[in-house]
Backbone as XML, in Angstrom:
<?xml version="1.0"?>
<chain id="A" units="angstrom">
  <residue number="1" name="UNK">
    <atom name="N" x="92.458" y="10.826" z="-235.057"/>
    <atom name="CA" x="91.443" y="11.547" z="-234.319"/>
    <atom name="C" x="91.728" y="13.044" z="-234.426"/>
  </residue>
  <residue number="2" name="UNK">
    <atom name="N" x="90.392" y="13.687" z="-234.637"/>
    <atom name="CA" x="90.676" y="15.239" z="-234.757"/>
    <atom name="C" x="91.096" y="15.855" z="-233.277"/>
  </residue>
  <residue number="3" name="UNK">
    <atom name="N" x="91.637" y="16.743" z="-233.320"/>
    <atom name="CA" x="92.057" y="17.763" z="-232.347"/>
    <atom name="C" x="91.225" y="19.054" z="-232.056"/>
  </residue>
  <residue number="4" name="UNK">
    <atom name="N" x="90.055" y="18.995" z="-232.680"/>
    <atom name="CA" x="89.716" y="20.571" z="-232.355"/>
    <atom name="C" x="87.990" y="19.551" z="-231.819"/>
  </residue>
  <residue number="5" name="UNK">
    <atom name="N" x="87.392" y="20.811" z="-231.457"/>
    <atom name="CA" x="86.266" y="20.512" z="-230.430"/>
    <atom name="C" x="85.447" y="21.432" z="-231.707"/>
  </residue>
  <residue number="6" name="UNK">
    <atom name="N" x="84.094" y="20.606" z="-232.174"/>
    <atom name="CA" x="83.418" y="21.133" z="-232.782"/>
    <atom name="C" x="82.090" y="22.200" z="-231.857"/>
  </residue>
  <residue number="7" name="UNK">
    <atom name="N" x="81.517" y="22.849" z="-233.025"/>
    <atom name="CA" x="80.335" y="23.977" z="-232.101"/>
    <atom name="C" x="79.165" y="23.724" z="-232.569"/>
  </residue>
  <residue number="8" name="UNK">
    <atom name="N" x="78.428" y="23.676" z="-231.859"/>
    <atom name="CA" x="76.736" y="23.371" z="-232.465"/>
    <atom name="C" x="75.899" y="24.874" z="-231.895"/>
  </residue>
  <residue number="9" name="UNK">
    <atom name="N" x="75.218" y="25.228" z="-232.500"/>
    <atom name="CA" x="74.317" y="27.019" z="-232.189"/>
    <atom name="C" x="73.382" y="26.481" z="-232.946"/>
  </residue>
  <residue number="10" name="UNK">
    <atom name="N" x="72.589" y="26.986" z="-232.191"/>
    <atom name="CA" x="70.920" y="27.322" z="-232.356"/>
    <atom name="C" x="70.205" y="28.846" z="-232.444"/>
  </residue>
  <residue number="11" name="UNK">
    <atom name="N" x="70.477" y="29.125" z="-233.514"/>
    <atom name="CA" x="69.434" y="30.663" z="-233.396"/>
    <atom name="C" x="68.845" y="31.464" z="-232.230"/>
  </residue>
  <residue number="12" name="UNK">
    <atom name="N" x="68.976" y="32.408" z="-231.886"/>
    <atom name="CA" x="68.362" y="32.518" z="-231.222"/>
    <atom name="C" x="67.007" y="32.581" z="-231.289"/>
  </residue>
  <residue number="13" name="UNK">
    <atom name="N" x="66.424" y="33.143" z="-232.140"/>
    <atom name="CA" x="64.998" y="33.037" z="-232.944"/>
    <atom name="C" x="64.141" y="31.890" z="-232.109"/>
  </residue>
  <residue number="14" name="UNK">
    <atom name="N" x="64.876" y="30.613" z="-232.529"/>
    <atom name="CA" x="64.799" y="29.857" z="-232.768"/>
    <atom name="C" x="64.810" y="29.363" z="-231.041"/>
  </residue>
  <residue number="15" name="UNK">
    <atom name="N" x="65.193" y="29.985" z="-229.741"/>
    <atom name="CA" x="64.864" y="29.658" z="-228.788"/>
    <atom name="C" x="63.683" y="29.734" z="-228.326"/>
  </residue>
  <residue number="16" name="UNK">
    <atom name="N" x="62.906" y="30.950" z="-228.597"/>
    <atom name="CA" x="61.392" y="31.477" z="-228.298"/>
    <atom name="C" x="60.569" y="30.618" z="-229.097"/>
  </residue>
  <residue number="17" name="UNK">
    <atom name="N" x="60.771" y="29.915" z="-230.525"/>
    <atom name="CA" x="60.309" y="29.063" z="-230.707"/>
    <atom name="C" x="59.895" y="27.955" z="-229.883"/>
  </residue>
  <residue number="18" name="UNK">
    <atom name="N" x="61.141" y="27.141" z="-229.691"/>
    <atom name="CA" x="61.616" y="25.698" z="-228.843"/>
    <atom name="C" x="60.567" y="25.805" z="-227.266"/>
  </residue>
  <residue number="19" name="UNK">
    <atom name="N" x="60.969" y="27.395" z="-227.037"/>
    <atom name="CA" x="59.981" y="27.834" z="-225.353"/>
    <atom name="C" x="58.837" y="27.679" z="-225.993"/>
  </residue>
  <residue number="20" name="UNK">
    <atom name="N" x="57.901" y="28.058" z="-226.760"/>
    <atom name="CA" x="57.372" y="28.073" z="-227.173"/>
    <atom name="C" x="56.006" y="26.466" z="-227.183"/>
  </residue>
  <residue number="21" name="UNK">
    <atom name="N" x="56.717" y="25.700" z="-228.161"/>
    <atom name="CA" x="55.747" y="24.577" z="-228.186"/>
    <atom name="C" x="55.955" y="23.932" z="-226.919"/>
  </residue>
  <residue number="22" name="UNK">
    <atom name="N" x="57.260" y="23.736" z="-225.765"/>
    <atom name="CA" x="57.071" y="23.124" z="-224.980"/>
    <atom name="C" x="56.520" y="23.694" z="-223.773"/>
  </residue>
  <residue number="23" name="UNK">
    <atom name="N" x="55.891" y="25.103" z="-223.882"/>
    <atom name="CA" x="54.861" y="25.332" z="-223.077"/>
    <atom name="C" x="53.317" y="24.675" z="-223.432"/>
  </residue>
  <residue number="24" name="UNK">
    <atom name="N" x="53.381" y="24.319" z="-224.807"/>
    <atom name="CA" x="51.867" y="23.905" z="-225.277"/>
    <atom name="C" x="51.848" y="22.566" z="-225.170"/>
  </residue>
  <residue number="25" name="UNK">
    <atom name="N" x="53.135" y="21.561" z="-225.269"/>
    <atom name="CA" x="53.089" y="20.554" z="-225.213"/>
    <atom name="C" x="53.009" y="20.102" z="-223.471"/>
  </residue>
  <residue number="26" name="UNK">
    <atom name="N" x="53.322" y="21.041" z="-222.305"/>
    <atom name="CA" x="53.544" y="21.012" z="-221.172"/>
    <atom name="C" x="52.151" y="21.040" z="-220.302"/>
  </residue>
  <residue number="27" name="UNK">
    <atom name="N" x="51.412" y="22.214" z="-221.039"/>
    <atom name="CA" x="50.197" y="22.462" z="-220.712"/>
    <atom name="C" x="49.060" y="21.002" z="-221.931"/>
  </residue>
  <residue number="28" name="UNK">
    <atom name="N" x="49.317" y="20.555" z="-222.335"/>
    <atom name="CA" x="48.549" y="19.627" z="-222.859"/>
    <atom name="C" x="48.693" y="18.696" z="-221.777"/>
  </residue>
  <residue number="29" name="UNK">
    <atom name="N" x="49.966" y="18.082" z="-221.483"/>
    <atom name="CA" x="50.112" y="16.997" z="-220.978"/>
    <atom name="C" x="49.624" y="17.351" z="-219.579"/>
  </residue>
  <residue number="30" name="UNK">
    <atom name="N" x="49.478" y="18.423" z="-218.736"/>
    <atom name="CA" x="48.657" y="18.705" z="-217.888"/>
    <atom name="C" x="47.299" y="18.410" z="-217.640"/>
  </residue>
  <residue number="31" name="UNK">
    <atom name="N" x="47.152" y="19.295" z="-218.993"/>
    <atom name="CA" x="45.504" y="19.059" z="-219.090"/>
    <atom name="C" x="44.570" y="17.620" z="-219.268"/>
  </residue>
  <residue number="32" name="UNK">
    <atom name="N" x="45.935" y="16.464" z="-219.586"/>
    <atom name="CA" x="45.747" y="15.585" z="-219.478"/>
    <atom name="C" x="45.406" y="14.588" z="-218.357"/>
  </residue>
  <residue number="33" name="UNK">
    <atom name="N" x="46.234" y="15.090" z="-217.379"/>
    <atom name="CA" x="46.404" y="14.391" z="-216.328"/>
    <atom name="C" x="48.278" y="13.598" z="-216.230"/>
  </residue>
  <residue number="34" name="UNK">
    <atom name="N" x="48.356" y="13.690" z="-217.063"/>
    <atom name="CA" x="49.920" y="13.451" z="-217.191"/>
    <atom name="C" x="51.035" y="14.403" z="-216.069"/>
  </residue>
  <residue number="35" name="UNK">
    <atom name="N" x="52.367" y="13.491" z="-216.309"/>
    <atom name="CA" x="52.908" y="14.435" z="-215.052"/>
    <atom name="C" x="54.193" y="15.361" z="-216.095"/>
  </residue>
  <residue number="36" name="UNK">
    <atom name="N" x="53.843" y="16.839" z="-216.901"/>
    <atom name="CA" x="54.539" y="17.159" z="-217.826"/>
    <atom name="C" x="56.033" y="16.463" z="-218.186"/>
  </residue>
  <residue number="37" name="UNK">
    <atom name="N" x="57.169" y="17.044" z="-216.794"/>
    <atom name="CA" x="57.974" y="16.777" z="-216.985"/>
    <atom name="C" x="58.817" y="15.435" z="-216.979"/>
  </residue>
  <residue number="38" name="UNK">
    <atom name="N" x="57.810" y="14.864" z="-216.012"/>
    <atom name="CA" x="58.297" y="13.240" z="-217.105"/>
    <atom name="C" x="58.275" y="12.376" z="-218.104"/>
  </residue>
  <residue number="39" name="UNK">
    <atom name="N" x="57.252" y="13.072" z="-218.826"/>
    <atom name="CA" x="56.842" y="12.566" z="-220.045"/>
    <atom name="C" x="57.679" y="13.511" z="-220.894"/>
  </residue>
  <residue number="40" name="UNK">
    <atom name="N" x="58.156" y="14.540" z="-220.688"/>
    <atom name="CA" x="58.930" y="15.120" z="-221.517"/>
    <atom name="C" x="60.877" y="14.666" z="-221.550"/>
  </residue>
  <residue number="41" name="UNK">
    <atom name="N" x="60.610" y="14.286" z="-220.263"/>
    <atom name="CA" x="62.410" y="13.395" z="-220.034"/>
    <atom name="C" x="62.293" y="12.323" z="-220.915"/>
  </residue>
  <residue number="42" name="UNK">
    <atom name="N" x="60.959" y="11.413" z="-220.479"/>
    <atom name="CA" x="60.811" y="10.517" z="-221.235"/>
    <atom name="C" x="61.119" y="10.554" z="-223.259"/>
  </residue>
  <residue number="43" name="UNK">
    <atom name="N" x="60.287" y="11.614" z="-223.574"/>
    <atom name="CA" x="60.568" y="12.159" z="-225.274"/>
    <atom name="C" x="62.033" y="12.187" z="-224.975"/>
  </residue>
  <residue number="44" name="UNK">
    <atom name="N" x="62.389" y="13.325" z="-224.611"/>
    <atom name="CA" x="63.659" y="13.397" z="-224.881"/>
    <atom name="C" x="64.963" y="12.368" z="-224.774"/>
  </residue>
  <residue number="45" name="UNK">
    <atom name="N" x="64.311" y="11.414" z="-223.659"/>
    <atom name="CA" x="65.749" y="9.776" z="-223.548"/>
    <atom name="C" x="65.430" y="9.167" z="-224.541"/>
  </residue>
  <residue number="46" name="UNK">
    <atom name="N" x="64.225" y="8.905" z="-225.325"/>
    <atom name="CA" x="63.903" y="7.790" z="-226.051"/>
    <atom name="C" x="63.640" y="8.240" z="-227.190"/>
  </residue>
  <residue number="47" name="UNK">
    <atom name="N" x="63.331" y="9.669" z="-227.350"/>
    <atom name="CA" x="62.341" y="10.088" z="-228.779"/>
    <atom name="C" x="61.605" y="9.418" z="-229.042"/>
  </residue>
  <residue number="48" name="UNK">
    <atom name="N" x="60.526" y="8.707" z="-228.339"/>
    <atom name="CA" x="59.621" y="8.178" z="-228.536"/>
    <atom name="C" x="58.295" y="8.901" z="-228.317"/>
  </residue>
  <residue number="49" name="UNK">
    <atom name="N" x="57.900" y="9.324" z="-229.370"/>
    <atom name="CA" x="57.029" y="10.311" z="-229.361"/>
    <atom name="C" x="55.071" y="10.288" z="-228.721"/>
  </residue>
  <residue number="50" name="UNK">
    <atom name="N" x="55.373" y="8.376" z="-227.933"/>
    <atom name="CA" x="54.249" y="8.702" z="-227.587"/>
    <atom name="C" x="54.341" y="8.752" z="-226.452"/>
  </residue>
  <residue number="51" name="UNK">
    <atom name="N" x="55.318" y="9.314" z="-225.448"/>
    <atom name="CA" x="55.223" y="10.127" z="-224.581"/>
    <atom name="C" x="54.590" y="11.075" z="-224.101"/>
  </residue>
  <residue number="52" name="UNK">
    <atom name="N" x="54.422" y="11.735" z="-225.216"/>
    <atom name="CA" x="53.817" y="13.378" z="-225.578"/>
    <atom name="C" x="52.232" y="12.645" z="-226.032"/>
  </residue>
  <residue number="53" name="UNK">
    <atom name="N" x="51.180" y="13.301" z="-225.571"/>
    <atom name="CA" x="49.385" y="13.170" z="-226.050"/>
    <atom name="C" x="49.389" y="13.965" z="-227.191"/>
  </residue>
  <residue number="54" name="UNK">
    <atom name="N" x="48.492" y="13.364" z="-227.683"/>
    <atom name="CA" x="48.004" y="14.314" z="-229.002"/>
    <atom name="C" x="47.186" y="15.082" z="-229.055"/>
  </residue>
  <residue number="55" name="UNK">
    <atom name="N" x="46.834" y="15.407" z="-227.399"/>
    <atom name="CA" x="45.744" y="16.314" z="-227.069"/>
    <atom name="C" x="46.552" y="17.802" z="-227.757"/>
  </residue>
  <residue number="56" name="UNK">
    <atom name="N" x="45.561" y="18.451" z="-228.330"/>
    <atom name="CA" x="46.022" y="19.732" z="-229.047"/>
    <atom name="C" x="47.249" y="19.849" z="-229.447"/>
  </residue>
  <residue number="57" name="UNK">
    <atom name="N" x="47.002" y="18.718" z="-230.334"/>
    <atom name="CA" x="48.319" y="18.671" z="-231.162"/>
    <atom name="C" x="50.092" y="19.021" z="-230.894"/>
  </residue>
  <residue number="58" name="UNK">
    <atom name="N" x="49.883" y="18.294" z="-229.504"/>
    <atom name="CA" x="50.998" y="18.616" z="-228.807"/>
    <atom name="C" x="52.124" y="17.494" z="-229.159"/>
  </residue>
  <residue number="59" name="UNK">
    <atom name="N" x="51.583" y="16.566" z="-229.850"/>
    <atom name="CA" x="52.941" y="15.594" z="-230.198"/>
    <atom name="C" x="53.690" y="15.594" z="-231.842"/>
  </residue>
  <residue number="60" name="UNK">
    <atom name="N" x="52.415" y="16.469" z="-232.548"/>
    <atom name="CA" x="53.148" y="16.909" z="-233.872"/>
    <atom name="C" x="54.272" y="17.936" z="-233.585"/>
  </residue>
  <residue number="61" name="UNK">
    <atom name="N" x="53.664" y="18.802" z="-232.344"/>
    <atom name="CA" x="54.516" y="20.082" z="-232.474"/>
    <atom name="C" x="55.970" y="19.546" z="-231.706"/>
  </residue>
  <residue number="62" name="UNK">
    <atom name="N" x="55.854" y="18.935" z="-230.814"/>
    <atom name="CA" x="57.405" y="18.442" z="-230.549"/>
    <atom name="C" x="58.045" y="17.502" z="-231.276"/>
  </residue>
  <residue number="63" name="UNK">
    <atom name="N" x="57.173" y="17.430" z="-232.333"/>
    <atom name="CA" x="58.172" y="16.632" z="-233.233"/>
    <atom name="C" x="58.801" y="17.450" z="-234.345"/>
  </residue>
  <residue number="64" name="UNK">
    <atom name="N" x="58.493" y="18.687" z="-234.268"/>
    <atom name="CA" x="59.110" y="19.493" z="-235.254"/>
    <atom name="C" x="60.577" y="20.136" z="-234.805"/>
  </residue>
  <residue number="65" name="UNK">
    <atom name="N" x="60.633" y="19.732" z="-233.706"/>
    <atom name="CA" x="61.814" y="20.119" z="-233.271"/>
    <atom name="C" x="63.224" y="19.169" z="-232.573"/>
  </residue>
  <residue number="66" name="UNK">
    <atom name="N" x="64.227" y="19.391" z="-233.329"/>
    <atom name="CA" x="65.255" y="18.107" z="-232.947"/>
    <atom name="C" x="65.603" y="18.053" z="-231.794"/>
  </residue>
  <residue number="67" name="UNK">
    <atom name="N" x="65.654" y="17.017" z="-231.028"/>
    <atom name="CA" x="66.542" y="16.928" z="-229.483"/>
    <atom name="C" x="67.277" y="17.848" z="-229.429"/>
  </residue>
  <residue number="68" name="UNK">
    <atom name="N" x="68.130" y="17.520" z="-230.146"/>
    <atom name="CA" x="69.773" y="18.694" z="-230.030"/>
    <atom name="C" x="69.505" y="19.585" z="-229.842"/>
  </residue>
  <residue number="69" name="UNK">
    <atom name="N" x="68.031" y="20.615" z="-230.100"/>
    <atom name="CA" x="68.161" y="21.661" z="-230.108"/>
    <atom name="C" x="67.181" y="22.046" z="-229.107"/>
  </residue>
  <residue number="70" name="UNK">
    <atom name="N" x="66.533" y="21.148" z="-228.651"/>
    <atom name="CA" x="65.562" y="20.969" z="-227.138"/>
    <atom name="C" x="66.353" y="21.134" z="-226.237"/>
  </residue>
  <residue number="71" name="UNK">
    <atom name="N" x="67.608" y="19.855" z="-226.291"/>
    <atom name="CA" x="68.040" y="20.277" z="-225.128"/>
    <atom name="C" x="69.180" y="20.954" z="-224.841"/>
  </residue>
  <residue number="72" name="UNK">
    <atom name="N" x="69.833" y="21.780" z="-225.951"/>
    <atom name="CA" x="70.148" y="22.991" z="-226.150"/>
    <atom name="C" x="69.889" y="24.242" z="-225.481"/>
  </residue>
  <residue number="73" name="UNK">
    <atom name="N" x="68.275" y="24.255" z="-225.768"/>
    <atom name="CA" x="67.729" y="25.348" z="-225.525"/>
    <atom name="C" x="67.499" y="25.195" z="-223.734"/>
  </residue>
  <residue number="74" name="UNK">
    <atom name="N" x="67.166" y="23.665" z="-223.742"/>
    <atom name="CA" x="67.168" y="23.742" z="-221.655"/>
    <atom name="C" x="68.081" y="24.054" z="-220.958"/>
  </residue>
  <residue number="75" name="UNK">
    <atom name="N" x="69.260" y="23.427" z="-221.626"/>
    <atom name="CA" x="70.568" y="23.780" z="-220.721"/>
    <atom name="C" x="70.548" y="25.305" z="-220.813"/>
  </residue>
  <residue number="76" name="UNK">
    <atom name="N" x="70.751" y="26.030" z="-222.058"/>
    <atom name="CA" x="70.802" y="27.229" z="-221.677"/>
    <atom name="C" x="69.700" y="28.146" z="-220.853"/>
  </residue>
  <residue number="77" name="UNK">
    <atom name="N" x="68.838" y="27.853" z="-220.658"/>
    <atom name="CA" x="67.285" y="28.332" z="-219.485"/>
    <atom name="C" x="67.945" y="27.903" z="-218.540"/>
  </residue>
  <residue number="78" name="UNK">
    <atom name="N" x="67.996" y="26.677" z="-218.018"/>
    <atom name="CA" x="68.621" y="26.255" z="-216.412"/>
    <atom name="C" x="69.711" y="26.720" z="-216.342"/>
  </residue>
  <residue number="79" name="UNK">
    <atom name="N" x="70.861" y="27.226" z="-216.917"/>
    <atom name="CA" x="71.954" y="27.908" z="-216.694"/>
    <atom name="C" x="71.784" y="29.500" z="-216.525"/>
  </residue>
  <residue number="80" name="UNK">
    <atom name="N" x="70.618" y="29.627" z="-217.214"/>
    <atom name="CA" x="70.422" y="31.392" z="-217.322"/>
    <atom name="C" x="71.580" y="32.517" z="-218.166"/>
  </residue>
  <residue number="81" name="UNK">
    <atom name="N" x="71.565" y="31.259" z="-219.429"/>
    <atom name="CA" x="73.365" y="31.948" z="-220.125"/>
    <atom name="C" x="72.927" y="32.275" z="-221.305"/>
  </residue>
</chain>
């Protein structure tokens, strides 16, 4: 077994992205009638992408982006780091 602790980074770029579609995918699932953030826990425990509506193309766009780096990008927002 290795001894060292590996690092995973995400661009920062690449955060305003991630904010990005899951405001459109947040506001879809609204506009749906859906309750955003559980359907988005839901994507994210299962990656099962029909969580997310396809109302305005809100389930292509979270699929362009990997977990790891979804919830990457949350922890660092709820931490404020």
């Amino acid at each position: 077994m290795d001894d060292f602790t590996r690092k995973f980074n995400v661009a920062e770029d690449r955060d305003e992205q991630v904010r990005h579609v899951l405001s459109n995918v947040y506001d879809a699932l609204r506009e749906k009638g859906y309750d955003p953030v559980n359907q988005i826990v839901g994507y994210i425990l299962s990656e099962d992408p029909t969580y997310i509506t396809n109302h305005n193309g809100a389930r292509s766009l979270i699929c362009k982006i990997d977990r790891d780096e979804l919830l990457q990008v949350l922890v660092k927002h709820y931490l404020d780091i």
